[in-house]
C-alpha positions as CSV (number, residue, x, y, z in Angstrom):
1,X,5.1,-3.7,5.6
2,X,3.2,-3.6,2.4
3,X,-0.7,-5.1,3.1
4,X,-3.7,-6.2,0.3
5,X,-6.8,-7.2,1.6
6,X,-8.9,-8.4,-1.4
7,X,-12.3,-10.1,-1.8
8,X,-13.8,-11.8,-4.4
9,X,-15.2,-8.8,-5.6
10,X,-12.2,-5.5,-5.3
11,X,-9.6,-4.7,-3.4
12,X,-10.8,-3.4,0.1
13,X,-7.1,-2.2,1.3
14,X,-3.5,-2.0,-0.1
15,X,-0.4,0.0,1.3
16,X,1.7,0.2,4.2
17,X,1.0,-0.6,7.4
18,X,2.9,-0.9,11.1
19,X,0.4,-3.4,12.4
20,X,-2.5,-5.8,11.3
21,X,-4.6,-8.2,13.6
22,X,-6.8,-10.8,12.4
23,X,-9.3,-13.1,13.4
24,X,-7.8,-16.4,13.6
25,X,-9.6,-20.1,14.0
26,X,-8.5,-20.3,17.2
27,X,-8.3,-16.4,18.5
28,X,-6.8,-13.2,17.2
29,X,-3.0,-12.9,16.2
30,X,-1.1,-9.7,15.3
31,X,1.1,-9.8,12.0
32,X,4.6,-6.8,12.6
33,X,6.9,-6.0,10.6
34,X,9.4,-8.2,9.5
35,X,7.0,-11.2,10.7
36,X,7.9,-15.0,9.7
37,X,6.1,-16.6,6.7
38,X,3.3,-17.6,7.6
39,X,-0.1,-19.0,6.3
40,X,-3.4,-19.5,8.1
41,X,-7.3,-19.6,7.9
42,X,-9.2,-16.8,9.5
43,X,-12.5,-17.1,11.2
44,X,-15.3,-14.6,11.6
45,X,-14.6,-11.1,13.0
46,X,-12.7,-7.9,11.8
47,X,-9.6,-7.4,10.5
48,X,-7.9,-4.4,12.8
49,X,-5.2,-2.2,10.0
50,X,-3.1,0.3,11.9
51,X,-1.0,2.6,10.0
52,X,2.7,4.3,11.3
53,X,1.0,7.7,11.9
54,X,-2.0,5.5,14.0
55,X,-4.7,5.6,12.0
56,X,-6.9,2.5,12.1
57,X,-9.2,0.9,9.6
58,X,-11.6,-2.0,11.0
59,X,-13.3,-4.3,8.1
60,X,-15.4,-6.9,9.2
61,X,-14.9,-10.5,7.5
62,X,-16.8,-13.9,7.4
63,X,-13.2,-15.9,6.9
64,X,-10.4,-16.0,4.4
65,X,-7.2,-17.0,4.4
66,X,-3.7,-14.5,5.3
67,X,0.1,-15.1,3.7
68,X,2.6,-13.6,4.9
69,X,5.7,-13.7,3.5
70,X,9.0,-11.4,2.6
71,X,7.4,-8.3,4.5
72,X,4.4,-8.6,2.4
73,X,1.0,-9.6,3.6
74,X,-2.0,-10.6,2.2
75,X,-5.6,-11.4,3.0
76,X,-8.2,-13.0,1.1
77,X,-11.4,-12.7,2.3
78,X,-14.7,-14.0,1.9
């Protein structure tokens, strides 16, 4: 699935990825491919990015907001 994270400032992430987990209000979630649409607030925490060959990117966030939608997912954060 294609992934952006952007902050107000650059773009901290974009490409393809098997697997991302985030930080929810309420606890962390796990976004596949092929998820639903979705939209939520995130909380405090890290965002986890894992790429098809395994390699993982952590970036720590103070909130934002993820959309998911058509295999495409994207994270605004703060």
């Amino acid at each position: 699935m294609k992934v952006d994270v952007v902050s107000p400032d650059k773009t901290l992430f974009s490409g393809e990825l098997s697997l991302v987990k985030v930080p929810g209000l309420d606890g962390s979630f796990e976004i596949l491919d092929h998820h639903a649409p979705l939209v939520s607030i995130l909380g405090k925490g890290e965002i986890k990015l894992l790429g098809a060959n395994k390699n993982e990117q952590r970036i720590a966030i103070k909130g934002g907001v993820i959309e998911v939608s058509n295999n495409e997912v994207k994270i605004l954060i703060d």
